[in-house]
VMD Tcl script that draws the C-alpha trace (Angstrom):
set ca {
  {-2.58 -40.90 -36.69}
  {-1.18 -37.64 -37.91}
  {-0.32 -36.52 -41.87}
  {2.87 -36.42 -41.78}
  {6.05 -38.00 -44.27}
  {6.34 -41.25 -42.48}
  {2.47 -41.95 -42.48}
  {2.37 -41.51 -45.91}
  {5.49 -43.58 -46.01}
  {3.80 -46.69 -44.41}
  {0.39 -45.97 -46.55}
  {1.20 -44.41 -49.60}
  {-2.57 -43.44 -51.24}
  {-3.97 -45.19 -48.78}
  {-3.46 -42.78 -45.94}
  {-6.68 -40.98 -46.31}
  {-8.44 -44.54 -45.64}
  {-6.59 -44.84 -41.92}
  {-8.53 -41.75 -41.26}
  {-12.07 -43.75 -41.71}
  {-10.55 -45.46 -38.09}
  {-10.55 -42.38 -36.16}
  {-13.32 -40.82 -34.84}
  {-13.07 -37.47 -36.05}
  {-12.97 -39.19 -39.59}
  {-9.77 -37.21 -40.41}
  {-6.02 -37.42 -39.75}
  {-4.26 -34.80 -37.41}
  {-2.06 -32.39 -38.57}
  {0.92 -31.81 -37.11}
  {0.66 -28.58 -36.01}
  {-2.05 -30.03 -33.75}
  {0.43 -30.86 -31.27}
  {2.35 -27.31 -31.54}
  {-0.98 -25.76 -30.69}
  {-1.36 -28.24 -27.19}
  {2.12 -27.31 -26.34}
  {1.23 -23.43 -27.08}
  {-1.84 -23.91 -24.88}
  {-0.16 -25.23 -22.20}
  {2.71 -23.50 -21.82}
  {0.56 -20.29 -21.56}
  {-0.96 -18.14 -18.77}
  {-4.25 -20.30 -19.36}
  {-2.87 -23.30 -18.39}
  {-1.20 -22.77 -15.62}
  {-2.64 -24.85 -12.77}
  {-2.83 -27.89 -15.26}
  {-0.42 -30.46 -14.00}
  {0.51 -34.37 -14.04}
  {-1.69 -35.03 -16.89}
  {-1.80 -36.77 -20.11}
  {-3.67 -35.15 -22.96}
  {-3.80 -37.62 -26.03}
  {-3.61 -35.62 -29.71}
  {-5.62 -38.52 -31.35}
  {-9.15 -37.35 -32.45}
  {-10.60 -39.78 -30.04}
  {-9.05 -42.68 -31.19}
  {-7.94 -43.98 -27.81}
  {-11.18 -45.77 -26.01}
  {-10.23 -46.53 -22.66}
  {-12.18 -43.83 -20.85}
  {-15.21 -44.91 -22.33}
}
mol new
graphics top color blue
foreach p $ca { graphics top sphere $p radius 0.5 }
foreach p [lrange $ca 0 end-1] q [lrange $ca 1 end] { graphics top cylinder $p $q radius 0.2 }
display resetview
């Protein structure tokens, strides 16, 4: 879950509680992503390839 206009949409004040379900106890910010997709299309990232890199503050369990 990130802070943006249509999560606030869906949970009006009660936004900051979804944030008590994510592991990093805090919603993303949108910008978040622009910074992943800065990182990888620089020089550092170039021999990353055929991956998926979730933006969700540990939220998704399934490698655990």
């Amino acid at each position: 879950m990130h802070a943006t206009d249509r999560l606030n949409s869906l949970y009006g004040d009660n936004a900051s509680e979804v944030a008590k379900g994510i592991p990093a106890q805090q919603l993303g910010d949108p910008s978040d992503f622009g910074r992943l997709c800065a990182m990888l299309c620089s020089d550092s990232a170039r021999f990353v390839t055929g991956t998926s890199i979730p933006v969700d503050g540990g939220a998704y369990a399934g490698l655990q």
